[in-house]
N, C-alpha and C positions, 0 to 999 in steps of 0.2 A: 535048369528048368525050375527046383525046387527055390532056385535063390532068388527068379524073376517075379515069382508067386509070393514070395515072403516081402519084397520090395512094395509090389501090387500091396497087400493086405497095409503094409505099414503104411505108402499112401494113405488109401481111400483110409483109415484111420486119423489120418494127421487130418486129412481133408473135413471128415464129419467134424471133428474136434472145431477146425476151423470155424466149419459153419453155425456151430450150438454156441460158438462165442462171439461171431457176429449178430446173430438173432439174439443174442440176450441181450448183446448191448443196443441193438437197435429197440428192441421194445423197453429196454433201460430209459432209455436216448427221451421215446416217447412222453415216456411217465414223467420225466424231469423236467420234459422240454413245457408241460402244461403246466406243472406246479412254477417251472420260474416264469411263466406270460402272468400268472397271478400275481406274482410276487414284484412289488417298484423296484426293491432292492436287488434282486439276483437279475433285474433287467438294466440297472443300473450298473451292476458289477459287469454284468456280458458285455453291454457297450463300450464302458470305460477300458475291459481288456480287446475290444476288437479295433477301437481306433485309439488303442494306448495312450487314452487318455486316463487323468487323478478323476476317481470320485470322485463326485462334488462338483468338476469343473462344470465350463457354460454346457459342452457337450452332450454330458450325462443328467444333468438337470433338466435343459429343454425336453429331450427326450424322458425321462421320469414322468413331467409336467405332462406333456403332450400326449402320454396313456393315460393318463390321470382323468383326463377332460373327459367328462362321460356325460353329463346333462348340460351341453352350451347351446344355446339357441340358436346359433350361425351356424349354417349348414356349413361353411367354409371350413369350422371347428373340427368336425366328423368327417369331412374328404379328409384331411389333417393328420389328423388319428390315423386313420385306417390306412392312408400311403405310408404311416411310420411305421407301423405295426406291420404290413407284410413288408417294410426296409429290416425291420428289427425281425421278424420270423426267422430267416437263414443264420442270421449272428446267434439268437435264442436254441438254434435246432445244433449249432456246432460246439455250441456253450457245453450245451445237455449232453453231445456224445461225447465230448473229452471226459467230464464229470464220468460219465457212464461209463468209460473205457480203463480211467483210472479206478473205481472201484471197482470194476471188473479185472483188472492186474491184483487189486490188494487181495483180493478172494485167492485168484490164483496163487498169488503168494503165500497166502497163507495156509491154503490146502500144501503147498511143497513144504512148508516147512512143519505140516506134520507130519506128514511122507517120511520126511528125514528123522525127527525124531522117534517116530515109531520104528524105524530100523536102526537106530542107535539102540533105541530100547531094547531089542529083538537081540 
């Protein structure tokens, strides 16, 4: 009974743990996912890694260009934009949570590896 109970506790332990590292990377996720829709550049690297295209190429460029356009006078211009930008919102939101997931491991990592040196120390 006592070893059911200790299983139970380790659980719901593992479990909170789980969920204070999904929530931090989800609101990670957030914070990066706004600063790269400002940025040409980190919207240009998101692209060029989701359809494994170079930098630079026609792919990454149009779409650059085409957040770019912010005063054209053609309304055709601004439907444009706006259907690229929610095509590119999901690529921008998966960008931000890898980003967010991997500083989220190097924390962790770094927390264990003073864990371990503090008990070398010890």
């Amino acid at each position: 009974m006592t070893a059911d109970w200790n299983i139970s506790r380790n659980d719901s332990e593992a479990d909170r743990a789980d969920s204070e590292r999904a929530e931090w990377i989800a609101e990670r996720t957030a914070v990066l996912e706004a600063e790269y829709a400002k940025d040409p550049k980190k919207v240009e690297e998101a692209v060029a890694d989701f359809f494994l295209a170079d930098e630079g190429s026609l792919v990454t460029n149009l779409t650059t260009f085409l957040t770019r356009v912010e005063d054209s006078p053609i309304a055709l211009a601004y439907w444009l934009k706006d259907q690229i930008k929610q095509q590119i919102a999901p690529i921008l939101r998966e960008y931000a949570e890898d980003a967010a997931t991997a500083e989220r491991n190097q924390i962790e990592a770094a927390d264990e590896t003073d864990c371990h040196e503090q008990r070398d120390a010890a």
